[in-house]
Phi, psi and omega in degrees: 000142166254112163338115174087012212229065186208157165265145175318124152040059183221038185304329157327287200302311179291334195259348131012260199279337166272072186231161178049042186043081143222140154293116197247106207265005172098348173314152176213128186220157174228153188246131182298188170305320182288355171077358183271153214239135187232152167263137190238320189195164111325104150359270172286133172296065180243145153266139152248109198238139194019054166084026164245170190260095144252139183281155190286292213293314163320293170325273155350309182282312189290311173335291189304333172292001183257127174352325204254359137329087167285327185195129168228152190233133152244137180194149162340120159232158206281120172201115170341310178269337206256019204043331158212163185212132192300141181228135157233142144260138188223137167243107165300145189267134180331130183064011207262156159207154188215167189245162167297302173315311184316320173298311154332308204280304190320347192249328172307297183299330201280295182275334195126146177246046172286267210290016158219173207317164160285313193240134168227162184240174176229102209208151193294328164218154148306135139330106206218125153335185174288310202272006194082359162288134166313119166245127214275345197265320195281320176319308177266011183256343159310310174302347191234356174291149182063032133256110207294004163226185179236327195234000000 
């Protein structure tokens, strides 16, 4: 077991991340022939932007809370100093138009402004499955390409 690898006053939450003698770190990887471990995605929708944890989805929500929100995706894109820096896409309701900064300040108030976005884009629909879920892995993957990580 590793020592100190627990959440505060959490025993649920620790014995979690501790089953079957694996650390279990929410991580998701595939491994080569060669035995090296490439990181691919997260469990959890989380950025990790200078050691703080925000979740996608808080973010997301505070977003949807603004009139001219149809759907916002939020996720992690690669930035040099913080390691990840919160990014949203947003699909606006027919006819809606909102500046970035409202959205900005509106995600500051709700959550903090650790969680919102730096940058947002804007677009006439989302990228969706068969069943209609935001496919959020497609979004992100322009930012990351021809990087030597994914997450």
């Amino acid at each position: 077991m590793v020592f100190g690898a627990a959440y505060l006053e959490d025993e649920p939450a620790s014995a979690l991340v501790h089953r079957y003698g694996w650390y279990h770190t929410g991580d998701v990887g595939a491994m080569d022939q060669d035995g090296r471990i490439t990181l691919l995605d997260r469990k959890k929708d989380v950025i990790i932007s200078g050691g703080f944890n925000i979740y996608s989805a808080g973010v997301e929500q505070a977003l949807m809370t603004h009139p001219a929100v149809q759907e916002a995706c939020v996720f992690g894109i690669p930035n040099d100093k913080w390691g990840e820096s919160v990014h949203a896409v947003l699909e606006l309701k027919p006819g809606c138009l909102v500046e970035a900064i409202e959205l900005q300040s509106l995600v500051k108030a709700q959550i903090g402004s650790i969680s919102a976005p730096k940058s947002l884009e804007f677009t006439e629909s989302l990228p969706r499955s068969a069943t209609g879920k935001v496919l959020k892995r497609e979004l992100r993957l322009r930012y990351w390409q021809g990087r030597n990580r994914a997450i």
